[in-house]
SEVEXLUM-42405 format. One record per residue: x negated, y negated, z negated of N, C-alpha, C, O, CB in turn; residue in three letters. Coordinates in steps of 0.001 Angstrom, whole numbers, plus 500000, padded with zeros to 6 digits. Each point is the difference from the previous one (the first is absolute). Last residue first. Glycine has a CB too. Layout:
XYZXYZXYZXYZXYZALA
...
This chain:
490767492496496291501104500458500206500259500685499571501120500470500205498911499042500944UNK
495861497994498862500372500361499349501814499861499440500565499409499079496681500443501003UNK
500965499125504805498595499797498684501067500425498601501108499495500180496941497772501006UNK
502628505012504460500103498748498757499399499994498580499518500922499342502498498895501702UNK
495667502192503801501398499974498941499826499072499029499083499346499502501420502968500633UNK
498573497882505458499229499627498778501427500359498477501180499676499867496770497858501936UNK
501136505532502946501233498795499335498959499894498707499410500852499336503762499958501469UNK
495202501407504218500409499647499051500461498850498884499822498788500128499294502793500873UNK
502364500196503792499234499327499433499959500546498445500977500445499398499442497650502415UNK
501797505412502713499661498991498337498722498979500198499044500228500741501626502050497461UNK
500611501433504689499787498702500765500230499481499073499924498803500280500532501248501821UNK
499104504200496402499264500160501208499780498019500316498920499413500068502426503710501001UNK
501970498204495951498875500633499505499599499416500916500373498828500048499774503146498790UNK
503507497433502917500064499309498953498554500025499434499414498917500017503092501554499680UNK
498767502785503000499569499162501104499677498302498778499101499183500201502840502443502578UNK
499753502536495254498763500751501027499567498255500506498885499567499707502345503654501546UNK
503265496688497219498617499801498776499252500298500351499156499227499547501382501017498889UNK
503000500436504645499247498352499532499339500002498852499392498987499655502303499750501211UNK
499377506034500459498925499079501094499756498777499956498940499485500355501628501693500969UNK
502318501481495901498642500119499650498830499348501144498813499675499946502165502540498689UNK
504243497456501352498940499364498632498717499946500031499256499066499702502065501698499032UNK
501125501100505086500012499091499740499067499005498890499122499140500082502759502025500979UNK
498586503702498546499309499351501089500094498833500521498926499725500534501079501974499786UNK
503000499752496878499026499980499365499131499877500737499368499018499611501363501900498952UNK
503352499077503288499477498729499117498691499936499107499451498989499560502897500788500365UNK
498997503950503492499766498699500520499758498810499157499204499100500266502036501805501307UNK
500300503223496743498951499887500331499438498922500847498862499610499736501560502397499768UNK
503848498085499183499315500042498366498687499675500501499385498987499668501951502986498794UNK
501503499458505138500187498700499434499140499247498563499731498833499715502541502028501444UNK
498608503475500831498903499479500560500129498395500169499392499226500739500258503101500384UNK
502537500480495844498727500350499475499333499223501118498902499508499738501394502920498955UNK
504461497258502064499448499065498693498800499983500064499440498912500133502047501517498377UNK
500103502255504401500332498373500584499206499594498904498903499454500110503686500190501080UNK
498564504850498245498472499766500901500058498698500327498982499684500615500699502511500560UNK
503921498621496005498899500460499259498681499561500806499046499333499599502388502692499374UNK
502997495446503126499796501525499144498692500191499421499234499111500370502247502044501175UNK
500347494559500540500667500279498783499904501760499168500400500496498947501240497341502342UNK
496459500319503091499123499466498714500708500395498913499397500395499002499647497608501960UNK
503307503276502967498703500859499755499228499575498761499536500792499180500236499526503297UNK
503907497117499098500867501285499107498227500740499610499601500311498878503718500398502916UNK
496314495345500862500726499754498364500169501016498829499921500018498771501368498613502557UNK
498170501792504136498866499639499122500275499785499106499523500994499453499488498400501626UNK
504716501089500963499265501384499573498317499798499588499359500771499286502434500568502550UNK
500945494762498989500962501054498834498657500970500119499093500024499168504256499927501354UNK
494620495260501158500665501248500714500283500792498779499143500096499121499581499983503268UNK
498669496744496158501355499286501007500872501163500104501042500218499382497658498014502310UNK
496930502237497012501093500361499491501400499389500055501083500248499470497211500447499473UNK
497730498554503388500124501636499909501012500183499529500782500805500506497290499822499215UNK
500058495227499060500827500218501823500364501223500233501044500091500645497595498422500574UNK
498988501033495136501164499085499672500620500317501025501064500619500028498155497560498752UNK
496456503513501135500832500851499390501470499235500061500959500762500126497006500347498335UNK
498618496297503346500366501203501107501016500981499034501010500449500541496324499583501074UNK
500661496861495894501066499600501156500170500707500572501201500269500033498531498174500222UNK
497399502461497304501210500481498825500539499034501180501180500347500047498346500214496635UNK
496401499726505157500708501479499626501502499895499218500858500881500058496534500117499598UNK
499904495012500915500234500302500906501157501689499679501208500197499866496195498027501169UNK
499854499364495622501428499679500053500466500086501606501021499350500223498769499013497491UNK
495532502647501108500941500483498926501378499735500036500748500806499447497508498995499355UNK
498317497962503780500120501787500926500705500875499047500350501135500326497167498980500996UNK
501728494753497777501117500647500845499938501268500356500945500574500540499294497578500241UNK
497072500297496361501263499842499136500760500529500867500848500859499757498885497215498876UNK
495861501996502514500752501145499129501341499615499545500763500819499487497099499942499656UNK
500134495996503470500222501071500355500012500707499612500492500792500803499228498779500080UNK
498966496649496729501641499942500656500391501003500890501219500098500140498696497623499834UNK
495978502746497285501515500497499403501251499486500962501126500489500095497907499301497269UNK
496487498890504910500251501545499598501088500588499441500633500915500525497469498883499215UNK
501044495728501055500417500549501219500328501529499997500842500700500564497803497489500400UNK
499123498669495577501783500056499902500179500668501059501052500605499793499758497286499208UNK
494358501862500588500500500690499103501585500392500103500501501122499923497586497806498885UNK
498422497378502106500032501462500828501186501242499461500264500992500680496868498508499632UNK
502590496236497669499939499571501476500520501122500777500988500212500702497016498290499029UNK
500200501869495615501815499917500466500005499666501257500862500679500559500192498461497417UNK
494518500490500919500198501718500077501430499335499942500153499566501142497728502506497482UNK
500046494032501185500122500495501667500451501302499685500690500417500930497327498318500464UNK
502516499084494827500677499318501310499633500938501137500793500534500776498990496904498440UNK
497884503201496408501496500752500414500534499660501265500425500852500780500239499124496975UNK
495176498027501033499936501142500224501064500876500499500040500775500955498501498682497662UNK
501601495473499630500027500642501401499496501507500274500354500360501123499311497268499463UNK
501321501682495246501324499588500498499602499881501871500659500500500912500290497891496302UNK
496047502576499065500734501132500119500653499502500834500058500859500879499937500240497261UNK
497501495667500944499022501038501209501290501131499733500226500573501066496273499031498607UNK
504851496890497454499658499155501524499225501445501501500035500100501227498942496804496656UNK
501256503798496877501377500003500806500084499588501378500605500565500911500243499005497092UNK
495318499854499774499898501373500176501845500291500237500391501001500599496869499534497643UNK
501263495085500452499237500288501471500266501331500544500037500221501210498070498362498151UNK
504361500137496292499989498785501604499400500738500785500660500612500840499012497004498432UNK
499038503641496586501517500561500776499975499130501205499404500129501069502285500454496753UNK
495107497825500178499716500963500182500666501056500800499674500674500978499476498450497343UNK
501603496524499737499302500180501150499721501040500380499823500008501219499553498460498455UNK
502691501210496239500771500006500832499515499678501718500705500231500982500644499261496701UNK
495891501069498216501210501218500123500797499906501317500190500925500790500211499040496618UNK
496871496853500856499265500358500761500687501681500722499833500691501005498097497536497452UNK
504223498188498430499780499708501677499017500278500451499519499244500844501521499259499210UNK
500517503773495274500707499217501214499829499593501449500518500497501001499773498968497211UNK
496778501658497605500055500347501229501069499943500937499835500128501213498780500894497824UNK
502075496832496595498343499607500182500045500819501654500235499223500926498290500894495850UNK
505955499998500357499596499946501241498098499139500674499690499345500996503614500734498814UNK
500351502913495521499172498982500587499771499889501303500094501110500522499055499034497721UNK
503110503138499242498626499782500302499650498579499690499223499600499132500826502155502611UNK
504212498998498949499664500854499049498601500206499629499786500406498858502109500464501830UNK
499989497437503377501001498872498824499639501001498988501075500123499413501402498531501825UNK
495206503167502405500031498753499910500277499387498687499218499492499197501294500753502965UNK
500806503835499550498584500010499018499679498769499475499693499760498832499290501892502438UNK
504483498569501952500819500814498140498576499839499389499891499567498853502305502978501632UNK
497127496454504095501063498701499177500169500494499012500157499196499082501172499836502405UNK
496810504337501084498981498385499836500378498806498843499448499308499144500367500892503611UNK
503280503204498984499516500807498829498893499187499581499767499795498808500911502552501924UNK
501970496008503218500558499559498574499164500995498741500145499669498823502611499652502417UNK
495233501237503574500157498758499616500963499562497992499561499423499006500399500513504525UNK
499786504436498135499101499412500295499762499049499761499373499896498946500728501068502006UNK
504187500244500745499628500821498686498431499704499165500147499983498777501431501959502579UNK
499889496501502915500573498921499329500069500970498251500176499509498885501522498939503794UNK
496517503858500812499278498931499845500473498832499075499270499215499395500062501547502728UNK
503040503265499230498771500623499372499003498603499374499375499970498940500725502454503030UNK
505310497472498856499567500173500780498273500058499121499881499412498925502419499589503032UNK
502288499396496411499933501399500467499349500478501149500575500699500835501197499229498171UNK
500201495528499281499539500179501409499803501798499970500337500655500986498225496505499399UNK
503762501539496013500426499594500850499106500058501630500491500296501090500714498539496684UNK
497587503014498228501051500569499958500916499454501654500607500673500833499112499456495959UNK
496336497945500816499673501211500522501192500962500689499757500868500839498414498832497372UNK
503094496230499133499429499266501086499505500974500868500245499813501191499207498245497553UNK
502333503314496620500687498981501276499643500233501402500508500718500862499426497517497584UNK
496964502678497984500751501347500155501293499778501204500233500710500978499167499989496144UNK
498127495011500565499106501271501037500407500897500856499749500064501203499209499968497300UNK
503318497481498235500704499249500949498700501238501112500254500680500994500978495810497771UNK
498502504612496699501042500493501312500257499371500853500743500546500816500178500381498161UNK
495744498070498824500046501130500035501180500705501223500096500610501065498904498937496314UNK
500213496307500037498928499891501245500222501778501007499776500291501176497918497697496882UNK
506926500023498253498542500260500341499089500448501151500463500666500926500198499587497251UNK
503555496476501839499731501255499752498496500305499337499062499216500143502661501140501790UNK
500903495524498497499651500851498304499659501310500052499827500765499050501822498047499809UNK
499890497693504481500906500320499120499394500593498879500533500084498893501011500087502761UNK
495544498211501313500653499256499314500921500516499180499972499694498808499542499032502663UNK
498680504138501098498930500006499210500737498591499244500025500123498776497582501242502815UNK
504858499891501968499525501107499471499479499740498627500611500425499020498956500385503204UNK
500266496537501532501259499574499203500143501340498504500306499773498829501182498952504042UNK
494768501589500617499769499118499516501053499313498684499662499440498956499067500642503431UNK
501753503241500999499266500800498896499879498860498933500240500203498810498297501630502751UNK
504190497440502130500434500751498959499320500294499017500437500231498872500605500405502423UNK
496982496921502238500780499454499068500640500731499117499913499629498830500223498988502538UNK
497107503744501655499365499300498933500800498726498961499680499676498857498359501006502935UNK
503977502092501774499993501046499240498896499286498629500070500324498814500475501853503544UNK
500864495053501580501025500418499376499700500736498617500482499637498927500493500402503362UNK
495746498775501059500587499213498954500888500383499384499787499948498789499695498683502105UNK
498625503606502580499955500327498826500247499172499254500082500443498854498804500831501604UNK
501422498587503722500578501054499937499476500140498880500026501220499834500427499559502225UNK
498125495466499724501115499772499666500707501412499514501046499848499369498837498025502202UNK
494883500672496937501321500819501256501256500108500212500522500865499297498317500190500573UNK
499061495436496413499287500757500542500986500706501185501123499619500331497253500527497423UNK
502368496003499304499255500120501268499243500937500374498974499804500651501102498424499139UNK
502993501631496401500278498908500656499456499802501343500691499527500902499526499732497023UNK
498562504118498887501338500248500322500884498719500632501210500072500210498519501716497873UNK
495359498730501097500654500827501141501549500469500049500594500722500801497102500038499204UNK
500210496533496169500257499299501461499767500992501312499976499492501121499149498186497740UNK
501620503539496468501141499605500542499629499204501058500887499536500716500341500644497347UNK
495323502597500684501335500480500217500942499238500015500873500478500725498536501075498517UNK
496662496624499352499881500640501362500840500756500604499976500089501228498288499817498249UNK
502056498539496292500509498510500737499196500464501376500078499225500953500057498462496786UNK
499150505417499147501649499922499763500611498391501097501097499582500370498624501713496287UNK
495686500286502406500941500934500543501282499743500355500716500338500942498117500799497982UNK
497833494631500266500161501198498812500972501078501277500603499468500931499629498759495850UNK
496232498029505347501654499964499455500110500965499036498855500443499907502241498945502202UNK
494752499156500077499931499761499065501949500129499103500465499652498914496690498915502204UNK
500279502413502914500049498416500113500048499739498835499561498896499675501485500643502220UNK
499000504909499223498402499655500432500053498550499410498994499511499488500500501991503026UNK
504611500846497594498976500377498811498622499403500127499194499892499076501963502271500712UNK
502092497469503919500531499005498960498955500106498827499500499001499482503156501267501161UNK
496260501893503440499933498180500367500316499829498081499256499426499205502291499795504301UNK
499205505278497156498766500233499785499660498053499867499405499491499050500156503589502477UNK
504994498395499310499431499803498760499019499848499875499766499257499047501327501532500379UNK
499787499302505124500943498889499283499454500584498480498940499416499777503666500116502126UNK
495797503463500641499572499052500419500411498574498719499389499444499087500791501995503708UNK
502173502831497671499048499880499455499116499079499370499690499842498820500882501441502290UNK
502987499060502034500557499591498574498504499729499330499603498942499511502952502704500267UNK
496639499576504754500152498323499495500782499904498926500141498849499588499761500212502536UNK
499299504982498945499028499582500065499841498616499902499059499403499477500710502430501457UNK
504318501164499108499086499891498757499135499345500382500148499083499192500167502694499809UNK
502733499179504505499956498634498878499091499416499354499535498862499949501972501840499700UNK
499435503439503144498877498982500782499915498292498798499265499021499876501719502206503488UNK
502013502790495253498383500129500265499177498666499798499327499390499169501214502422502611UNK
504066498712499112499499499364498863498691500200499692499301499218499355502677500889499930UNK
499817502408504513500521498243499708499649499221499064499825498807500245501836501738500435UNK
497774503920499343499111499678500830500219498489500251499136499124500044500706503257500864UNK
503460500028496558498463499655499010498990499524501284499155499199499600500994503073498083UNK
504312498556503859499844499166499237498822499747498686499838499098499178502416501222501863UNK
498532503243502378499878498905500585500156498609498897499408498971500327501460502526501902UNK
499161503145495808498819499649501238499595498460500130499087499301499560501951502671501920UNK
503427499423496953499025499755498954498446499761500412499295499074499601502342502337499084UNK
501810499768504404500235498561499466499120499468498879499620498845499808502644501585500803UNK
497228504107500980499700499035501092500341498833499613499159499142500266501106502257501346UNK
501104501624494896498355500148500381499502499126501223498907499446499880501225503045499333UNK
504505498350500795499876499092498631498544499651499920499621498831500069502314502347498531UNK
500153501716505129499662498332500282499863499409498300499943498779499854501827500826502909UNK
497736505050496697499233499322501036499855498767500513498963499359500165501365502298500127UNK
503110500323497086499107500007499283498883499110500713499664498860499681501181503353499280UNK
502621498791503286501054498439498722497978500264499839499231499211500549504826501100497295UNK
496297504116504651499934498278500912499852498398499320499403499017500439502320502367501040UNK
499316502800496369498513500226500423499651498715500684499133499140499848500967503475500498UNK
504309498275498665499266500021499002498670499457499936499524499140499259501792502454500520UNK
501254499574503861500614498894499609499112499683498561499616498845499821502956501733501488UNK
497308503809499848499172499339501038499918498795499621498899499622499600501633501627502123UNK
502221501366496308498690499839499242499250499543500953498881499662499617501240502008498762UNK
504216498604503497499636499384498655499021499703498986499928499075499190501506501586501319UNK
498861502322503517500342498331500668499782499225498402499084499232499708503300501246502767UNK
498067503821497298498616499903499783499835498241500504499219499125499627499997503957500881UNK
505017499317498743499605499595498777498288499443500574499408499198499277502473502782498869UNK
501221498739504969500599498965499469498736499812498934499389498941499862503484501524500652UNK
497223502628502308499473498906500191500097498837499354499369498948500103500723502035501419UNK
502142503327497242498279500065499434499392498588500928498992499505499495500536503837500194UNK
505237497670501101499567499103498216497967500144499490499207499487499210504095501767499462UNK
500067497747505531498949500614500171499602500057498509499284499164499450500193500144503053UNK
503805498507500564500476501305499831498754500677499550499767501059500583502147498888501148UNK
497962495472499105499392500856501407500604501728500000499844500881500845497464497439499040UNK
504148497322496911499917499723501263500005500860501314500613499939501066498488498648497585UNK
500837502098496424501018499923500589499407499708501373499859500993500714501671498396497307UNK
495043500427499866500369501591500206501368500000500672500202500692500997498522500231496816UNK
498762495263501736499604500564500808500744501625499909500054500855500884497780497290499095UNK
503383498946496558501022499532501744498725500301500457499589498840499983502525498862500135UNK
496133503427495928501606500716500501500727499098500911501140500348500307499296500810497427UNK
495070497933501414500039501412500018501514500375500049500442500944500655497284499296498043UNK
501390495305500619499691500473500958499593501008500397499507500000501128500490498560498736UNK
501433500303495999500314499081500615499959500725501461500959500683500362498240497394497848UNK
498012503177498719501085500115499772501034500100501051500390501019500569498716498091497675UNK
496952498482501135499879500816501122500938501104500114500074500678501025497744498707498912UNK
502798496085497783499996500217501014499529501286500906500318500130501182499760497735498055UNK
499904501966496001501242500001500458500210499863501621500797500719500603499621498375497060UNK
494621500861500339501271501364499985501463500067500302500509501000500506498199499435497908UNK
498829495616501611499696500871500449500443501516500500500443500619500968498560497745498025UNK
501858498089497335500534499937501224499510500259501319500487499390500952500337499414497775UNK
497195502382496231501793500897500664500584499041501574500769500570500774500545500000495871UNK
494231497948502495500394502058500181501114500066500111500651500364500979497982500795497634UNK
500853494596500027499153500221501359500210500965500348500609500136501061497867498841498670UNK
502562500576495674501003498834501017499603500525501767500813500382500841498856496880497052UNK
497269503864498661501035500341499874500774500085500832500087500937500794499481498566497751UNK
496625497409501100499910501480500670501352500744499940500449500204501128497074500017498138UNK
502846494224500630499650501429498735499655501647500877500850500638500622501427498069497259UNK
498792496019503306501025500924499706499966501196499281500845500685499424499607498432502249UNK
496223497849499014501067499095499494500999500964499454500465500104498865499173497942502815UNK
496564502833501125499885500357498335501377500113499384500538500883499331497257497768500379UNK
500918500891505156501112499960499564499744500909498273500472501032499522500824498730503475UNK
495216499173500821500794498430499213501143500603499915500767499467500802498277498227500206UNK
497492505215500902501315499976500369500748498455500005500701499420500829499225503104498199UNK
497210499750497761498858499069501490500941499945500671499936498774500092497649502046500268UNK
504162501082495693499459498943499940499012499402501230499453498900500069500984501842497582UNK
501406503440502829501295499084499742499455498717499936500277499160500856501141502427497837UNK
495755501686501426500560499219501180500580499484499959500035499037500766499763501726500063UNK
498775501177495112498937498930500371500176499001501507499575498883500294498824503020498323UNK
504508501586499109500371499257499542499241498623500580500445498866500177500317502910498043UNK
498839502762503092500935499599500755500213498189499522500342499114500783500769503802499445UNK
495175499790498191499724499895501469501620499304500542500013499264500986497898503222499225UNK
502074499116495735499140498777499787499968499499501079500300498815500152498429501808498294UNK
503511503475500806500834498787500000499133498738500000500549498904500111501260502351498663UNK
């Protein structure tokens, strides 16, 4: 559940709660496992259409979650930046954080004012922390605030040599990755399709009554069963194989 909870949060839907996320998941593939079955007269298409539907909610969640840490990625380096200017000049933490919540990335102001209003109301340093990780839910912005927890607890004497540091060596991971994703999306976008080709051809098949009636017997189902597991096992084969690896999160 960590792995599901941690997408949720790179996702940007903390808000709603891992919870929340699954069961409406599940209801939709639900959902769409039985008007595929009504539909085609097919209850074993019906049911695998459904865990398919499953497989699919899960996947674009991990692609949205993907795509939205790579977005915020390219951020960190001038969030960075922006505190490393403020600590160097002589501002305290706390007045380097609220001025990236006024001028820093427009795609993150938001989440630094909250943090910032946060800490007025009386939260503690701590949790407004636990907050803020929660909300972008991504490896670097994990990183950066564990800097910040040592920080307001420590002290900050290495501070802005800390944070040059990150800076540069985020700066070389981030074009490194660029060009391998480059290469890379062409591959799963063709496994995706040489996987959802076949269960069309099964759909159309079953247009027709007496195609309907055959899946609906014992040898329909098993070679129905078997197709999905071969299915499965070839986008994780190709998943494995054409993977990046994933920076993990800092103490999740």
């Amino acid at each position: 559940m960590r792995w599901f909870r941690s997408t949720v949060e790179g996702a940007g839907l903390s808000r709603f709660g891992a919870p929340a996320v699954f069961a409406a998941i599940v209801l939709v593939s639900l959902i769409s496992g039985w008007l595929t079955g009504s539909l085609f007269k097919v209850v074993a298409l019906g049911f695998f259409v459904g865990l398919g539907v499953m497989a699919f909610a899960l996947e674009a969640l991990a692609a949205l979650a993907k795509s939205r840490r790579r977005n915020i990625n390219r951020l960190w380096p001038e969030v960075i930046d922006s505190i490393y200017s403020a600590v160097t000049a002589g501002l305290s933490l706390a007045d380097a954080l609220d001025d990236l919540a006024l001028r820093g990335p427009l795609r993150i102001r938001d989440s630094f004012l909250r943090f910032s209003t946060r800490l007025d109301n009386g939260w503690n340093f701590n949790q407004a922390i636990d907050e803020i990780k929660a909300e972008f839910g991504e490896a670097h912005a994990d990183r950066l605030c564990e800097v910040l927890r040592l920080t307001a607890d420590l002290g900050s004497e290495s501070l802005a040599l800390t944070l040059k540091r990150q800076s540069q060596n985020l700066r070389e991971e981030l074009a490194a990755l660029g060009q391998i994703e480059a290469k890379q999306g062409w591959v799963l976008g063709t496994a995706k399709i040489a996987i959802a080709a076949p269960w069309l051809v099964v759909a159309m098949l079953s247009l027709r009554s007496e195609n309907a009636q055959v899946y609906n017997t014992l040898p329909g189902i098993s070679i129905l069963l078997l197709g999905f597991i071969v299915s499965i096992f070839a986008y994780r084969l190709v998943q494995q194989l054409a993977g990046l690896p994933t920076f993990p999160r800092v103490f999740q």
